[in-house]
C-alpha positions, 0 to 999 in steps of 0.5 A, spaced: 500 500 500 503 506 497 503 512 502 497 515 498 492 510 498 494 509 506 492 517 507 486 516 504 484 511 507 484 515 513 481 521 510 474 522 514 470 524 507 472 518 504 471 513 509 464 517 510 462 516 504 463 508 503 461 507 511 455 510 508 454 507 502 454 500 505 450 502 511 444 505 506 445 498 501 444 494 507 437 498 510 434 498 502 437 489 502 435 487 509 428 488 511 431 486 519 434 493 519 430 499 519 431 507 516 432 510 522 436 505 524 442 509 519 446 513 524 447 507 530 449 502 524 453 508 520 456 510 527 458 504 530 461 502 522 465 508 523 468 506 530 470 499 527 472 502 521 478 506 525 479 501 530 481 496 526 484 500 521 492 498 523 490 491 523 486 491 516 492 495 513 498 489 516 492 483 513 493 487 507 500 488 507 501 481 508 497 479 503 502 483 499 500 484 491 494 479 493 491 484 497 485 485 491 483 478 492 480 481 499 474 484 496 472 479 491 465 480 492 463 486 496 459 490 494 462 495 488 467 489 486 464 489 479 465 496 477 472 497 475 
């Protein structure tokens, strides 16, 4: 992962942005979850998203060039 991409990583807009594209894909597909249940759902995504974040960059790391293989199947993983 070059220094760019671990800075965006970061970057409070960018992370929002996706946190809250999953948390609004996830509310229209499942029916257990309901609307106003967005900000609990994107807030406790948000503290897991920067918790974890050290930790998800080493699986990345280690992973080495196969890092990309790590999102097979998520969500915007067919656009490219």
């Amino acid at each position: 992962m070059d220094e760019q991409t671990q800075l965006e990583s970061l970057n409070p807009i960018t992370v929002s942005m996706g946190i809250a594209i999953y948390t609004y894909y996830t509310i229209l597909v499942n029916p257990a979850v309901q609307i106003n249940s967005f900000n609990n759902l994107f807030i406790k995504s948000w503290y897991c998203y920067y918790k974890n974040w050290m930790a998800r960059c080493l699986m990345i790391k280690m992973n080495g060039s196969n890092w990309e293989q790590q999102f097979n199947g998520v969500l915007l993983d067919s656009i490219k």
